[in-house]
C-alpha positions in Angstrom: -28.6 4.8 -9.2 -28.6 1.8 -11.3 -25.7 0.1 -12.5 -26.5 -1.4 -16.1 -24.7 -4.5 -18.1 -22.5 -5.2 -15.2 -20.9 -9.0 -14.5 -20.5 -8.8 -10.9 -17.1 -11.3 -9.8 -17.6 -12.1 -13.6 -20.9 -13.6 -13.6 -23.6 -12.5 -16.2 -24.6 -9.1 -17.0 -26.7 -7.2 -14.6 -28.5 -4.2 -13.7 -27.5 -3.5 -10.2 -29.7 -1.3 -7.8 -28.2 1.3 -5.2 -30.4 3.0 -2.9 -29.2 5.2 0.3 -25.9 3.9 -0.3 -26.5 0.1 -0.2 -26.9 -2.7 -3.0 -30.9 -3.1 -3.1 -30.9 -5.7 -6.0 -29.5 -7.6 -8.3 -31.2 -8.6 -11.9 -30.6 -9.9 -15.2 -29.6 -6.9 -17.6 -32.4 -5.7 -19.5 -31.2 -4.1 -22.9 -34.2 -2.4 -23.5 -34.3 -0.3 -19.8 -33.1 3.2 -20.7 -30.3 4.7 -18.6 -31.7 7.5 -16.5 -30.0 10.4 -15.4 -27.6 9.4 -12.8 -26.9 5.7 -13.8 -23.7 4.2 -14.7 -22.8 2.0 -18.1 -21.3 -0.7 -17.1 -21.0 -1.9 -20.3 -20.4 -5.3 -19.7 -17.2 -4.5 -17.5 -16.5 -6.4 -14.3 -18.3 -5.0 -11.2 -15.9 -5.6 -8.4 -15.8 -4.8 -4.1 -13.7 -1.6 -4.5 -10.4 -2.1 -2.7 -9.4 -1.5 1.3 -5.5 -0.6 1.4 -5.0 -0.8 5.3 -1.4 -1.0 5.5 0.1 2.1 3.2 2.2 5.3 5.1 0.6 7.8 3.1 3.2 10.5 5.4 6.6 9.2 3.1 5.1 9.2 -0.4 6.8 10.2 -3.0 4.3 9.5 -5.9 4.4 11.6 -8.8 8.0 13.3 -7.7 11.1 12.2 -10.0 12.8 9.0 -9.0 16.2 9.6 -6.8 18.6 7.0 -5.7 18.3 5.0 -2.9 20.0 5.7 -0.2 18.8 4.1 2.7 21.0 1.3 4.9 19.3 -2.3 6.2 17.3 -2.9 9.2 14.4 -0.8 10.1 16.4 2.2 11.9 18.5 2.4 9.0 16.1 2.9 6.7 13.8 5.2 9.3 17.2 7.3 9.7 17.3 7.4 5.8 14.0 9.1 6.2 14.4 11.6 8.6 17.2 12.4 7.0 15.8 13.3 3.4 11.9 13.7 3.9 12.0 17.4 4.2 14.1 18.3 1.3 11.4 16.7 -1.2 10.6 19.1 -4.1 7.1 19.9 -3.1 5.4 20.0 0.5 4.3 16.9 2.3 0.5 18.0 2.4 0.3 17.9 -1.5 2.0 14.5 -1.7 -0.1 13.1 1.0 -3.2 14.3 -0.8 -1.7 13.8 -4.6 -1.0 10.3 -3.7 -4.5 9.7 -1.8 -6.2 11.2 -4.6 -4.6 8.5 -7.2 -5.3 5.8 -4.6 -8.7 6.8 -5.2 -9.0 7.7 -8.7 -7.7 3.6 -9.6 -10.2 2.3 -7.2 -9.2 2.2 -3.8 -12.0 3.5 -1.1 -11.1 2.4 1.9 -7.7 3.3 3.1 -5.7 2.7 6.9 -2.5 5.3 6.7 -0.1 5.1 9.1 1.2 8.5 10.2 4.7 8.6 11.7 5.1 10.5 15.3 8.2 11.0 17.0 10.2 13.5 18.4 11.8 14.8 14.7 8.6 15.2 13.1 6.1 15.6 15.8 2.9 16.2 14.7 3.8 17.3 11.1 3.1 14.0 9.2 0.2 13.2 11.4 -1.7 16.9 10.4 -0.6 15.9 6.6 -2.5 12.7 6.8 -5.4 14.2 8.6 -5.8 17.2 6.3 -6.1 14.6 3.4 -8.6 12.4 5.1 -10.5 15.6 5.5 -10.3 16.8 2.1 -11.5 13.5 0.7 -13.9 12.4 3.3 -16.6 12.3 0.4 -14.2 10.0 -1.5 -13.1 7.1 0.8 -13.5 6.6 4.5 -9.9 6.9 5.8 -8.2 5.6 9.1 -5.4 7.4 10.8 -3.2 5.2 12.3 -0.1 7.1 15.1 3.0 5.4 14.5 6.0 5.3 16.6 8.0 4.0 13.3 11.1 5.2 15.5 10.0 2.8 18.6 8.7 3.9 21.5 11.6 3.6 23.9 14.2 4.9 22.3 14.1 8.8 22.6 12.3 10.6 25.4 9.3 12.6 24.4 8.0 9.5 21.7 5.2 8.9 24.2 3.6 12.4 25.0 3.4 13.3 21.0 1.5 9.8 20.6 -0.5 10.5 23.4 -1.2 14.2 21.5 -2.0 12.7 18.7 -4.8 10.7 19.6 -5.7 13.2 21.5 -6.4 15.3 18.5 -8.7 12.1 16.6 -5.9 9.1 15.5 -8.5 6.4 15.1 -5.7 3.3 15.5 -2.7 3.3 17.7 0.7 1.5 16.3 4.0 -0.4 17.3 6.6 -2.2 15.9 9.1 -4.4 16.5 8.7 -4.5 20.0 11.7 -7.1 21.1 13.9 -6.2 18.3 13.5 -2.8 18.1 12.7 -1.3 21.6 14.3 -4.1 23.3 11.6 -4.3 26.1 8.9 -6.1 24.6 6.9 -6.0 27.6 6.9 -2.2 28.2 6.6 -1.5 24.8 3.4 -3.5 24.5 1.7 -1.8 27.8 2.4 1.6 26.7 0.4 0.7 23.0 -2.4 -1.0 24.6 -2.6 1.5 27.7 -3.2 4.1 25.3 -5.7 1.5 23.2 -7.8 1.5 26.3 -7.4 4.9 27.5 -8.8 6.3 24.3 -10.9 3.6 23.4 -8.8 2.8 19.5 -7.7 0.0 18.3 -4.1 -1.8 17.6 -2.1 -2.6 15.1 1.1 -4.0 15.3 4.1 -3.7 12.9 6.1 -6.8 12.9 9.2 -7.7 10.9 11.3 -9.7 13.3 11.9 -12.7 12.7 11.0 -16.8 13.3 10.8 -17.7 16.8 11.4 -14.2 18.0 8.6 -12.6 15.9 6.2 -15.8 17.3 7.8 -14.4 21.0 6.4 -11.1 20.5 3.1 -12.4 18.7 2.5 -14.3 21.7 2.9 -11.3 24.3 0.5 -9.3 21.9 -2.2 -12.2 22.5 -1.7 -12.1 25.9 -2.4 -8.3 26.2 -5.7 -9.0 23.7 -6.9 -11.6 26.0 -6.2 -10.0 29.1 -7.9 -6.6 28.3 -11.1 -8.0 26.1 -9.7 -6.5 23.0 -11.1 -9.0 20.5 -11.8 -7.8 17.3 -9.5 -4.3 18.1 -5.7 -5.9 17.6 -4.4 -6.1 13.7 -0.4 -7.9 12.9 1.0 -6.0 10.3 3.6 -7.8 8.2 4.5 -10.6 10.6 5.8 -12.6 7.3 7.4 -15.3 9.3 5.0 -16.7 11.8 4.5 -19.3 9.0 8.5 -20.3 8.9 8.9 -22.2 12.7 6.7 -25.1 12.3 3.3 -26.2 11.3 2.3 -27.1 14.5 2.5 -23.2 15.6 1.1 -21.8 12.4 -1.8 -23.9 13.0 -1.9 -22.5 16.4 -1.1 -19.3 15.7 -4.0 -19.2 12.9 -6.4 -20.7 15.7 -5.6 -18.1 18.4 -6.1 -15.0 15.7 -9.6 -16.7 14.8 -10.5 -17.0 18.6 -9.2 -13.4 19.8 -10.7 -12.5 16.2 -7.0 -10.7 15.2 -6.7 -9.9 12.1 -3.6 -9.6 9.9 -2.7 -6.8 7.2 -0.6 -8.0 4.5 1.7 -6.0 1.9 2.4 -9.5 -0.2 6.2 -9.9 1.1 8.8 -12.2 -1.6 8.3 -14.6 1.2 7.5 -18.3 2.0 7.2 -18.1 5.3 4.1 -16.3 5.8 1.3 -17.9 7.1 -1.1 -19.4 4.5 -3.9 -17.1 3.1 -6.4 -19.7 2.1 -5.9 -21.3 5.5 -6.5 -18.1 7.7 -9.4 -17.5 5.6 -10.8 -20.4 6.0 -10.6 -20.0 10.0 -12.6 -17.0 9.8 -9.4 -14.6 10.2 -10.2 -11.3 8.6 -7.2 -10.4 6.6 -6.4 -7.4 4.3 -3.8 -6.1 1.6 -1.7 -3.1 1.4 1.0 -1.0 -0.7 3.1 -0.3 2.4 5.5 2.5 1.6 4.7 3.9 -2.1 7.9 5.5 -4.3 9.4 6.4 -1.4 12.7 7.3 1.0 12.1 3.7 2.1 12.1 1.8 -1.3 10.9 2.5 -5.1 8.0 1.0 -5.3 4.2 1.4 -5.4 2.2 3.2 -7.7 -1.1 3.8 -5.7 -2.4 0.9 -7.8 -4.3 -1.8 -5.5 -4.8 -4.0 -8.0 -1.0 -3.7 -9.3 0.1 -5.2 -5.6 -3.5 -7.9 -5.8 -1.3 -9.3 -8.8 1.8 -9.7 -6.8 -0.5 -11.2 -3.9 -1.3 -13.5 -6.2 2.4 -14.1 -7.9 4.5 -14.3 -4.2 1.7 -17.2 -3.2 2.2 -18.7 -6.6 -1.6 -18.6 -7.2 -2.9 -20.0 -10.8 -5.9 -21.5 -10.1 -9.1 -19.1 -10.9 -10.7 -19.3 -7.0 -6.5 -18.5 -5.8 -6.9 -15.6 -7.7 -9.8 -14.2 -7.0 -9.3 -15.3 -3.6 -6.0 -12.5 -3.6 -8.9 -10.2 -4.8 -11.2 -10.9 -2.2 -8.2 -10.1 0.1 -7.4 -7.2 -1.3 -11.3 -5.6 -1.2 -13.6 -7.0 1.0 -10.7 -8.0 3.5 -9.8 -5.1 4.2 -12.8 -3.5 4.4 -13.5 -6.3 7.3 -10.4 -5.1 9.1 -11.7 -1.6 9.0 -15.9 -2.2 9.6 -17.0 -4.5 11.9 -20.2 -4.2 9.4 -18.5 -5.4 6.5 -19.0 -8.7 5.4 -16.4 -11.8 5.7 -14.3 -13.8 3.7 -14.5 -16.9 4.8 -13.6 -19.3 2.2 -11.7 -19.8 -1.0 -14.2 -19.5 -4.0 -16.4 -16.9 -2.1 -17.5 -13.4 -3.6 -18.7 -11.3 -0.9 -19.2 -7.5 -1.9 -21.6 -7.0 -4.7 -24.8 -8.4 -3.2 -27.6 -7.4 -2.6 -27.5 -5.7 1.1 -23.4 -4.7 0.6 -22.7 -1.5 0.5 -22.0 0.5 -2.8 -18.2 0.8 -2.5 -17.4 -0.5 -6.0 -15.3 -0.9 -8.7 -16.0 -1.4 -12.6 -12.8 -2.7 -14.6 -12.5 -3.9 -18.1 -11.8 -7.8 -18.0 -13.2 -11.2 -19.1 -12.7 -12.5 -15.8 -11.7 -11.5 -12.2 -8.4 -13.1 -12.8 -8.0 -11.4 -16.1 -8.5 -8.3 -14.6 -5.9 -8.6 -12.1 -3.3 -10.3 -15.1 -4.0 -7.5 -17.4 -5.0 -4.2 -14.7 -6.6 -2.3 -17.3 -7.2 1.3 -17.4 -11.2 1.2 -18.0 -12.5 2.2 -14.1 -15.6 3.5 -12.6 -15.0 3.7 -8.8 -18.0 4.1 -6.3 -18.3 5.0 -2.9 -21.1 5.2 -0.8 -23.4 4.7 -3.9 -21.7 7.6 -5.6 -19.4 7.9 -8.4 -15.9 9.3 -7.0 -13.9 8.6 -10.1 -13.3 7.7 -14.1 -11.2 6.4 -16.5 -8.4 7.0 -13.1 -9.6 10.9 -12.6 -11.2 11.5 -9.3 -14.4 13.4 -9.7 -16.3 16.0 -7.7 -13.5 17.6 -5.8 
């Protein structure tokens, strides 16, 4: 395939080579080359990374169902009660809304997805299968992680432990928690059950963290330890964790160092918070970091649209970014970042004003999008997409093709 008049991160135009999958070159447009049979136009569009959502719970979605009120309380269990409360009573099945809202993720140029998939003893495996049945049906659209969640805790109701255990069992590919000291209240045992299954079935962590200051750097700490102790560098993702930046700048600095050390990386949903800890300066110590839509449309809150490049623009607004590198620095997060979190292959970012993705030797997950620039594109999120994956054309003009 040949990619013609494309302006890859918004350089000039070029004809872009795929072969087996993989960028093979990279040359100056030539109008006078005809387009062969299975080459894309670009025509003069942005060629883009295609975008990595690693943090989105593809088992609540309510995309494309009318809008209700919400009705859930504060706090985590609050809102988790909310859902086991209503998620049921939706007006179609969960397996069409997992794979409704997957398709849409893919069709607006997302190719590379990490779903959390809520176990516990209400919905056992029920969420899980949905979320595996749509990774199945679109393996030839995105590659798709499966992450067991215990979004109930761990400790608090017998039986949380054997359907987590079941579940990887049956081919999770990451193992979560959350909220170990606030929510469980036994940080310690919480942690050992997580990374006991880590090692037992050889997957990696990721860790959902909303507490807060001091006590969310207390349980941060305890996960390092564990990541130390067992070797699991490179295997251990914070999720949230929007206030290890809010105790002092001596322990984000220190914090920031330890990830880049234990090489933990950190999945971001773009929280309306300052006290996050600073994305150019994790970056810049080699800490892979990656962007998600969290919860999309539903019992938990009314947004998301299944739009990565909707929530790169409020990356981008919550860090007040206006510079041009800022920007496309949020894009960078959002695409190749996450891929990183998901591929050890994938390349890194690892500084502000880098544009890793659409070079020669990448691979051909891609996204064309009408746009002068990279940062117009993610002001002005038109409608004007080619997505690739693989080296193959999986959707246009936001319709998946080839199902």
């Amino acid at each position: 395939m040949i990619i013609r008049d494309a302006r890859p991160w918004g350089a000039d135009p070029a004809d872009v080579v795929i072969e087996d999958g993989r960028i093979t070159a990279v040359r100056p447009h030539d109008p006078a080359s005809p387009l062969a049979a299975g080459d894309v136009e670009g025509r003069g569009r942005l060629l883009l990374p295609s975008f990595s959502d690693v943090h989105v719970h593809l088992d609540s979605t309510r995309i494309g169902l009318p809008f209700r009120p919400h009705t859930g309380a504060p706090g985590v269990w609050g809102m988790m009660m909310n859902d086991r409360r209503n998620w049921r009573d939706a007006e179609i099945d969960l397996p069409t809304r997992v794979a409704g809202t997957l398709e849409k993720m893919i069709a607006h140029g997302t190719t590379r997805v990490r779903s959390y998939a809520q176990v516990d003893v209400d919905c056992k495996l029920e969420k899980f299968d949905a979320v595996m049945a749509a990774k199945e049906r679109f393996a030839a659209h995105a590659d798709v992680q499966v992450m067991t969640f215990p979004q109930a805790g761990i400790l608090r109701e017998e039986g949380t432990v054997e359907w987590l255990e079941e579940s990887l069992r049956q081919g999770a590919d990451v193992i979560g928690g959350i909220d170990p000291s606030q929510l469980d209240r036994d940080p310690a045992r919480h942690l050992d059950i997580v990374f006991g299954l880590a090692e037992k079935y050889q997957v990696e962590v990721d860790i959902h963290l909303h507490e807060p200051g001091e006590l969310g750097v207390f349980s941060t700490e305890l996960v390092i330890e564990r990541t130390r102790a067992l070797g699991m560098q490179g295997k251990v993702t914070m999720s949230h964790a929007y206030e290890l930046g809010g105790v002092s700048e001596a322990t984000s600095r220190r914090l920031i160092d330890t990830f880049a050390e234990l090489d933990i990386s950190m999945a971001t949903v773009a929280p309306s918070t300052t006290k996050h800890l600073s994305l150019a300066a994790l970056t810049e110590a080699g800490v892979r970091v990656g962007l998600g839509e969290d919860g999309q449309r539903d019992y938990w809150s009314p947004y998301g649209n299944g739009d990565m490049l909707d929530r790169t623009w409020q990356l981008a607004f919550v860090n007040g970014f206006r510079r041009d590198d800022l920007v496309e620095l949020a894009l960078g997060v959002a695409t190749t970042g996450g891929a990183a979190i998901m591929s050890p292959d994938a390349p890194r970012l690892t500084r502000v004003g880098e544009h890793p993705g659409t070079g020669v030797g990448d691979r051909a997950d891609l996204l064309l999008v009408d746009g002068e620039t990279p940062t117009s594109a993610v002001m002005d999120r038109g409608s004007d997409r080619t997505v690739i994956h693989d080296g193959r054309v999986v959707a246009e003009g936001l319709r998946v093709t080839g199902l």
